[in-house]
ROKOL-736140 format. One record per residue (C-alpha): x, y, z; residue number from 1. Coordinates in steps of 0.001 Angstrom, whole numbers, padded with zeros to 6 digits, m for minus. Last residue first. Layout:
<sites>
{{X; Y; Z}; NUM}
...
</sites>
This chain:
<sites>
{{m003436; 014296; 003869}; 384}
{{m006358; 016498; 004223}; 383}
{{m009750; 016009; 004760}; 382}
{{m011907; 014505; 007883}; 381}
{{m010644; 011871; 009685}; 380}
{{m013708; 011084; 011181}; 379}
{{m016036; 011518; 009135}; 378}
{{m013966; 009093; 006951}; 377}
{{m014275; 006650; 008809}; 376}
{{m018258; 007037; 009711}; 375}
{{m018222; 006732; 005896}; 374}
{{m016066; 003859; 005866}; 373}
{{m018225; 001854; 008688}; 372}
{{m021039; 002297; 007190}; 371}
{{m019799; 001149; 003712}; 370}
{{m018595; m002065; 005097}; 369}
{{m021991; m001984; 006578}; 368}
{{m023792; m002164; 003117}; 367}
{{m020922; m004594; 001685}; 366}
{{m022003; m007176; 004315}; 365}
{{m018739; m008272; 006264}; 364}
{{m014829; m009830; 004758}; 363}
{{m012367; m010125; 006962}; 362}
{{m009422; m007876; 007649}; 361}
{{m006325; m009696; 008323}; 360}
{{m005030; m010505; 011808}; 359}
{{m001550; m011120; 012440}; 358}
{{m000823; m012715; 016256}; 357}
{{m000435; m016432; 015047}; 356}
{{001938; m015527; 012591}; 355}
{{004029; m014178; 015189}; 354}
{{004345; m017580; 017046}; 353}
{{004728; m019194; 012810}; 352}
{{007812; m016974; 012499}; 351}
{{007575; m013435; 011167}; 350}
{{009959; m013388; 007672}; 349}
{{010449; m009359; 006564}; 348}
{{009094; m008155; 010436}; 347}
{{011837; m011426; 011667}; 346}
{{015000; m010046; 009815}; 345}
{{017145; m012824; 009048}; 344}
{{016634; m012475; 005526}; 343}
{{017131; m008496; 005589}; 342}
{{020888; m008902; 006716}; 341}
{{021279; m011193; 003777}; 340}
{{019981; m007877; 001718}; 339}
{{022326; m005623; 003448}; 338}
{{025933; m008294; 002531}; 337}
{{024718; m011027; 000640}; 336}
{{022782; m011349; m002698}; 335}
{{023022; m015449; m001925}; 334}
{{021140; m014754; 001381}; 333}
{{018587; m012780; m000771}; 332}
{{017866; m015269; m002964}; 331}
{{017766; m018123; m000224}; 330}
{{015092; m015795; 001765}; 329}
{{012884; m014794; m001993}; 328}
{{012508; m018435; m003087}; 327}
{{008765; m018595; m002751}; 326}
{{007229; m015151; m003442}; 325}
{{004956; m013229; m001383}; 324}
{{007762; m010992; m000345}; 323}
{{007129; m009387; 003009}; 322}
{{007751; m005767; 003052}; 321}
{{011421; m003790; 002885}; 320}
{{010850; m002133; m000319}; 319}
{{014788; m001940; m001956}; 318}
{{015845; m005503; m000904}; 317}
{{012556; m007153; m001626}; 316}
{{012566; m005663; m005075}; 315}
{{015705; m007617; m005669}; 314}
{{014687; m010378; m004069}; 313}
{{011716; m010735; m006376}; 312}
{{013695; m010385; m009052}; 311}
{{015745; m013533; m008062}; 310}
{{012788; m015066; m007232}; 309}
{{011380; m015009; m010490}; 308}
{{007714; m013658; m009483}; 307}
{{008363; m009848; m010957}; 306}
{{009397; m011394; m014282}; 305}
{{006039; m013413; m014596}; 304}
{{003565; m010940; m013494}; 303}
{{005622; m008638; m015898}; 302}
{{004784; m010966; m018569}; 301}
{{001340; m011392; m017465}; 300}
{{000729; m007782; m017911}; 299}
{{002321; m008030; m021345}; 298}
{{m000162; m010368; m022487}; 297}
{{m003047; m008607; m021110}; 296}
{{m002530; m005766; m023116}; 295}
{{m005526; m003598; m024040}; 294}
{{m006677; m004337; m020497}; 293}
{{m011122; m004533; m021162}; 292}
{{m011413; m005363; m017211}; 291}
{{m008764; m004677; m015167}; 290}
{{m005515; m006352; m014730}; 289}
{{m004599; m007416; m010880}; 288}
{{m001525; m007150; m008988}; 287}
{{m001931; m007044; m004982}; 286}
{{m001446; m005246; m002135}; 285}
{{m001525; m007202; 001366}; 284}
{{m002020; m007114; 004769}; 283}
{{m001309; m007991; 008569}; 282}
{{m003266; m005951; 011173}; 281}
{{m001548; m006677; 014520}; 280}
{{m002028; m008342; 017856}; 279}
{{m002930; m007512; 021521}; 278}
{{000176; m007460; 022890}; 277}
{{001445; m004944; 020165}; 276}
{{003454; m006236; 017171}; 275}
{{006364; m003827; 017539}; 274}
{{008610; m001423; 015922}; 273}
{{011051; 000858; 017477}; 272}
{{012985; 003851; 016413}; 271}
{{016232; 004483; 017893}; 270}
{{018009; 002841; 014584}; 269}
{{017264; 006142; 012550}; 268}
{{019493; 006379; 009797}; 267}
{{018938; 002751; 008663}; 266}
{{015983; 002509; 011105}; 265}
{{013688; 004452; 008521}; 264}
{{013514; 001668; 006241}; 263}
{{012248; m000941; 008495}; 262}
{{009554; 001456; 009602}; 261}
{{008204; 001950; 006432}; 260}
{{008488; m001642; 005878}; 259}
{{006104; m002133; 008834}; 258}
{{003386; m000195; 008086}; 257}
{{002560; 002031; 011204}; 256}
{{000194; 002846; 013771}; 255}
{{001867; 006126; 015414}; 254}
{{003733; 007104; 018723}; 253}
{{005667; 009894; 019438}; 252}
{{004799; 011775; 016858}; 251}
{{006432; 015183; 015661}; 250}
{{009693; 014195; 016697}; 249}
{{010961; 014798; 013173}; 248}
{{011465; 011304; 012435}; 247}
{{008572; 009897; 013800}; 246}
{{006400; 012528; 011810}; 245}
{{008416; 011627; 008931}; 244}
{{007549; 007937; 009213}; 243}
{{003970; 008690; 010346}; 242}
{{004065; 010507; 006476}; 241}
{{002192; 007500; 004919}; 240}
{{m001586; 007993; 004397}; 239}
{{m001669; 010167; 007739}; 238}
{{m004392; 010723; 010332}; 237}
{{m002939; 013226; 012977}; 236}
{{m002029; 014240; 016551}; 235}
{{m004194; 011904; 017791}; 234}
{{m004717; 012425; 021608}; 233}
{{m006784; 015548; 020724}; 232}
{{m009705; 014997; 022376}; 231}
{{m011716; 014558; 019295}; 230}
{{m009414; 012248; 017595}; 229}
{{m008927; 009859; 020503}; 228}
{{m012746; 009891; 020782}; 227}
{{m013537; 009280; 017898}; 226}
{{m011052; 006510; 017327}; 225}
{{m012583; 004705; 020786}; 224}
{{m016212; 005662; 019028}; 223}
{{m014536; 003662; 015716}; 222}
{{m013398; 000744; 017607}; 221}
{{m017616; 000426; 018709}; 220}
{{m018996; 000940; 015539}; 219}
{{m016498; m001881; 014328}; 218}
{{m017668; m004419; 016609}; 217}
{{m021309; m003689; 016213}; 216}
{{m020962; m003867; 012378}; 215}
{{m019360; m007003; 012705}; 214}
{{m015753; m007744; 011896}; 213}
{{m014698; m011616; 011435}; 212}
{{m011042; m011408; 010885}; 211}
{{m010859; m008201; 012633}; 210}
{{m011792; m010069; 015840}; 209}
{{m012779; m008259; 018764}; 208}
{{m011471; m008097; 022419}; 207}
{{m011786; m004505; 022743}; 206}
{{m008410; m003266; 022281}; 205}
{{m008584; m005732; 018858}; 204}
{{m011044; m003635; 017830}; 203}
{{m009253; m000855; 017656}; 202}
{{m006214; m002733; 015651}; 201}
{{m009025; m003025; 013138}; 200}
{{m010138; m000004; 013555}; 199}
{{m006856; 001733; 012015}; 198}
{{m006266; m001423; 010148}; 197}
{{m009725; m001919; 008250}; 196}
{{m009877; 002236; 008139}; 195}
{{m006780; 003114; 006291}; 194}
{{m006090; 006591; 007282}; 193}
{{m003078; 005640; 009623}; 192}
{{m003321; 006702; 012670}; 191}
{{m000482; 009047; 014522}; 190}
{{m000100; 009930; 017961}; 189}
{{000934; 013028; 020263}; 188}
{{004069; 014543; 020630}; 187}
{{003204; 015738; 024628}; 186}
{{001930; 011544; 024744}; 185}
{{m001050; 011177; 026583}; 184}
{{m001226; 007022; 027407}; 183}
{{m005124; 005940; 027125}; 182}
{{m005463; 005761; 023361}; 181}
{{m002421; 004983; 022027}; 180}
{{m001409; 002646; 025017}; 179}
{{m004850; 000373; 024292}; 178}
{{m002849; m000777; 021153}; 177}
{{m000044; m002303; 023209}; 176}
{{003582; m002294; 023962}; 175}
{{004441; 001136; 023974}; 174}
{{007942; 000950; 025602}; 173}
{{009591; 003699; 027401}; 172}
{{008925; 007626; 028019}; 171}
{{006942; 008113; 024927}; 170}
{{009404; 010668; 023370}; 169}
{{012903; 009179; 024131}; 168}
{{011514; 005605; 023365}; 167}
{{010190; 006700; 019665}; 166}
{{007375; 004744; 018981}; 165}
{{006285; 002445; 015719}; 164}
{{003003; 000568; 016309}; 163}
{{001972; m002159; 013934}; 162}
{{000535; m002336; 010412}; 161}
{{001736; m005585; 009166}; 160}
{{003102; m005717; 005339}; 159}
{{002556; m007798; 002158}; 158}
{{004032; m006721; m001658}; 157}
{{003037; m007398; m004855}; 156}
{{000107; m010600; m004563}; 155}
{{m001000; m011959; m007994}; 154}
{{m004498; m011285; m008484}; 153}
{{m006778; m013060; m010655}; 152}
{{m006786; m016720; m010878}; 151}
{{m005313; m016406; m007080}; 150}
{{m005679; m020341; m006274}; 149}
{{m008848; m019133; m004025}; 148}
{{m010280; m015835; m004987}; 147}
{{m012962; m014405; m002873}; 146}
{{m012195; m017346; 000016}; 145}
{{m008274; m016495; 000097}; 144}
{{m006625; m019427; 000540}; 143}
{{m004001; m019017; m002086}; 142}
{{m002123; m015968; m000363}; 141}
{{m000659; m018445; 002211}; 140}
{{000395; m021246; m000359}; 139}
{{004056; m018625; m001177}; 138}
{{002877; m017917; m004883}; 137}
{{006200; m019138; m006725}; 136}
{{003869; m021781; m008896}; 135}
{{002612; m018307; m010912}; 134}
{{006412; m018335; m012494}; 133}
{{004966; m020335; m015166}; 132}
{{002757; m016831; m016198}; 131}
{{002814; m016928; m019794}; 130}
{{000002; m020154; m019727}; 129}
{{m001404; m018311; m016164}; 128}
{{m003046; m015596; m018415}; 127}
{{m004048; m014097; m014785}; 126}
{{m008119; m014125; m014946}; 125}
{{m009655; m010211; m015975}; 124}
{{m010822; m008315; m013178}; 123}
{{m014049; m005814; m013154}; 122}
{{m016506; m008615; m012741}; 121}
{{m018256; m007096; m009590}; 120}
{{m017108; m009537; m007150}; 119}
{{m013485; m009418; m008934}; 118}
{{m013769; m005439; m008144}; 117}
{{m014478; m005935; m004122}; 116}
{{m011662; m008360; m003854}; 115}
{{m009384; m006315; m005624}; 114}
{{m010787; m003643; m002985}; 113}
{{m010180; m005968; m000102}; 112}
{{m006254; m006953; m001065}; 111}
{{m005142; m003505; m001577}; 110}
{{m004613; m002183; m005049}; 109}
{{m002086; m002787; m007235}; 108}
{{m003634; m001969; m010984}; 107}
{{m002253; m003872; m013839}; 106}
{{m002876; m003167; m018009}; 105}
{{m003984; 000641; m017003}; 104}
{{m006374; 003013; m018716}; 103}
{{m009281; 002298; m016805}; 102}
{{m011531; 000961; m019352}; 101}
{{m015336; 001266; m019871}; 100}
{{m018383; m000540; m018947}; 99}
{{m020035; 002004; m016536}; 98}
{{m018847; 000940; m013569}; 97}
{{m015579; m000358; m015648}; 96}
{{m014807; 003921; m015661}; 95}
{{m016594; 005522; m012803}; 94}
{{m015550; 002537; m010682}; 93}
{{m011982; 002534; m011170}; 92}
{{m011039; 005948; m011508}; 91}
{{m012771; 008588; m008477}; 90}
{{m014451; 006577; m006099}; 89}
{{m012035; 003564; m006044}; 88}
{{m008703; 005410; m006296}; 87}
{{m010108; 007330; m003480}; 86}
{{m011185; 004636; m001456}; 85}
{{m007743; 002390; m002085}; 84}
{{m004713; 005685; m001856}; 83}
{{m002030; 006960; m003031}; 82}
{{m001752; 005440; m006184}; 81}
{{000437; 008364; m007991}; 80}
{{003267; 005509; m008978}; 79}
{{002207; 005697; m012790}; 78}
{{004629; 003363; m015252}; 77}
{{004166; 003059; m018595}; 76}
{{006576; 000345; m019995}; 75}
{{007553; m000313; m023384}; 74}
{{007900; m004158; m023611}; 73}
{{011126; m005347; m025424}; 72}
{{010882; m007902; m023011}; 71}
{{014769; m008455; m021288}; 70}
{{015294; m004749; m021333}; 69}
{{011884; m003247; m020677}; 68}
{{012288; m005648; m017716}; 67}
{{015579; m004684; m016644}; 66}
{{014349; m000797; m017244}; 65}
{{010979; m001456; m014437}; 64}
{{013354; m003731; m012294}; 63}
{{016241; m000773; m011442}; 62}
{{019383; m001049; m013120}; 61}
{{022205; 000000; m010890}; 60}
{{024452; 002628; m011506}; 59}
{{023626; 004815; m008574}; 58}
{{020140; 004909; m009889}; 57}
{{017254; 002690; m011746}; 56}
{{014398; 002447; m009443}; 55}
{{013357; m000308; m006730}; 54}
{{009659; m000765; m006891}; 53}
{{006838; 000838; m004450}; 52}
{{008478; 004227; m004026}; 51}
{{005080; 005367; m005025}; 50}
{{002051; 002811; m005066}; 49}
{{001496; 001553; m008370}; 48}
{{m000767; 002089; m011750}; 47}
{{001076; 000191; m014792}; 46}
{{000402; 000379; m018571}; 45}
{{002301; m002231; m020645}; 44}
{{003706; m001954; m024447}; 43}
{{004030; m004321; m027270}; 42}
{{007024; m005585; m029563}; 41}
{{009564; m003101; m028530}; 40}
{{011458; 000103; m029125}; 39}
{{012758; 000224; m025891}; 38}
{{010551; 002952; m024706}; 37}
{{010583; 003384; m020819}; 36}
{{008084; 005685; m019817}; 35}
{{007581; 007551; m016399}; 34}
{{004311; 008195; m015329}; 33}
{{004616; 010729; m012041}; 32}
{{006430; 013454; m013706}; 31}
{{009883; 013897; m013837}; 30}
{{010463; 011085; m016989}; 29}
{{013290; 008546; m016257}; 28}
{{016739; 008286; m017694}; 27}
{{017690; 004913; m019377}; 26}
{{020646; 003419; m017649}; 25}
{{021441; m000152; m019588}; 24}
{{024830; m001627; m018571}; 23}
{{023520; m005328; m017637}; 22}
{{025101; m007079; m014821}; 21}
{{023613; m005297; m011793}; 20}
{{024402; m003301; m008758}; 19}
{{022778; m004031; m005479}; 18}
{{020784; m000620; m005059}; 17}
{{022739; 002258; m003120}; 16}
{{020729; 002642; m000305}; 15}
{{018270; 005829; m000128}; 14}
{{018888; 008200; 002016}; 13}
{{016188; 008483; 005135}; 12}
{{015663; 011797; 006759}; 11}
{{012732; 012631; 004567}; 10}
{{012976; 016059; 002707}; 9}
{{012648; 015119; m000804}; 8}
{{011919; 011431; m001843}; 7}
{{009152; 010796; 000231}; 6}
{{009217; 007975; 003127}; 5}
{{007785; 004384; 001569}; 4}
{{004469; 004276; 000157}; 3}
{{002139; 000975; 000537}; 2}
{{000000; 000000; 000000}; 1}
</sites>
């Protein structure tokens, strides 16, 4: 979903990407879609989260030119997806609502809105016949009751939404989700303005299981958000910039997304991430092609490039989230030096004890799904 700290005026430098064999730089557009024309055979449109795909720089070849390279594909890549509801409400469902096209070959939204567009017959199936690398799906993210096997969404990227703290401004540990909102903090707290983990870690305060969310359940994580918001204990609802906020001292305490977090303790190793007591939100964004794609083909292609573990590891190394691809650990262990380092790291690979503490989002009636967003987003009003 996930965006990593902004380019300009974050405290966290980028690493110097593990360098690569072929000698192809090709020098990316300023604006959001950047196009890579190698003169080939077809071309694919793709609409991504920023700083969601390791770029080319530092004389490394980042995975959008290696594949333009190896394809002959001419790639369009958009990285303004900022965020599920919006990209909803405003693209998707305006244009396959009313039996269009959205523009794009593959679309990475969050696991419950792919969900939400397969029910309406928005997705077209993976071409699995270009796709051999499709048997690299780690067996977790096949079990998923609206699309078991994953005949139409591949998996990008997984993450947990936690809490990250910084010790000097909270005074010690923050161990648990009830912390947020009964410790005051002079920095104050951030949420994250995703509403299945922000109340789904609220729930979790009261006993409740995200997996199986009612409509009573989730009224009553969203008064405990209300109430943290209207009292001022939340210092602000962000889409990604509880990394800066960290950073800059401006938060003591925020729900977070773990690779975020991972990221920001290269320059800033005092901040801590934990799965609270009570559990965590685990999730996942996920590859799917619209309805009416113009290329389908080359969507599949890049399915298939992006699921060779050694790819995979490559992205792993610049994203920081859980890979969904089988192979990823041994490829990065054979990378060695930083990206080893990120094979041991438990938030990349949670054991089976942590497993058993991630909670994803369950499904509930699509008329009190959309009760519970619009009370949301009441609630955290405009802005960021």
């Amino acid at each position: 979903m996930k965006q990593n700290l902004s380019t300009s005026g974050r405290p966290v430098s980028r690493r110097t990407f593990i360098a690569t064999a072929s000698a192809l730089l090709l020098a990316a557009c300023a604006n959001d879609r950047r196009t890579f024309d190698l003169g080939g055979r077809s071309e694919l449109s793709i609409w991504n989260w920023a700083d969601y795909v390791d770029p080319t720089e530092d004389g490394a070849v980042g995975s959008v030119d290696r594949f333009a390279a190896d394809t002959g594909i001419r790639v369009s890549y958009d990285d303004s997806y900022e965020d599920n509801a919006a990209a909803f409400d405003d693209v998707i469902a305006p244009a396959l609502g009313g039996g269009g096209r959205v523009g794009y070959d593959i679309i990475v939204p969050t696991y419950w809105l792919a969900a939400r567009m397969l029910d309406r017959n928005w997705l077209e199936p993976i071409p699995l016949e270009i796709v051999p690398n499709h048997v690299n799906i780690d067996p977790s993210f096949l079990t998923p009751s609206w699309d078991r096997g994953a005949r139409f969404n591949m998996p990008w990227q997984a993450g947990i939404t936690g809490i990250a703290y910084n010790p000097e401004l909270t005074g010690g540990r923050v161990p648990t989700v009830a912390d947020l909102f009964t410790t005051r903090f002079d920095a104050g707290i951030g949420m994250v303005r995703e509403m299945r983990e922000t109340v789904g870690l609220a729930m979790l305060v009261d006993g409740n299981d995200p997996t199986r969310p009612t409509l009573d359940a989730a009224m009553q994580a969203l008064d405990r958000i209300e109430a943290a918001a209207t009292s001022g204990q939340v210092n602000r609802f962000t889409s990604f910039q509880f990394a800066d906020g960290l950073a800059s001292g401006e938060l003591a305490a925020a729900m977070a997304w773990s690779g975020d977090i991972v990221q920001l303790q290269r320059e800033r190793p005092d901040i801590e991430f934990v799965i609270p007591d009570e559990g965590a939100i685990q999730w996942f964004d996920t590859m799917v092609i619209p309805k009416g794609a113009a290329n389908v083909a080359a969507a599949g292609e890049w399915m298939n490039f992006v699921y060779d573990p050694a790819n995979a590891a490559q992205l792993t190394t610049w994203v920081q989230y859980i890979s969904p691809v089988i192979g990823v650990r041994d490829e990065l262990v054979a990378l060695g030096g930083e990206s080893a380092q990120l094979a041991d790291n438990p938030i990349l690979f949670p054991d089976s004890t942590t497993r058993q503490r991630l909670y994803t989002w369950g499904s509930m009636p699509e008329v009190d799904e959309l009760a519970v967003e619009e009370r949301f987003a009441s609630i955290i009003g405009e802005g960021e």
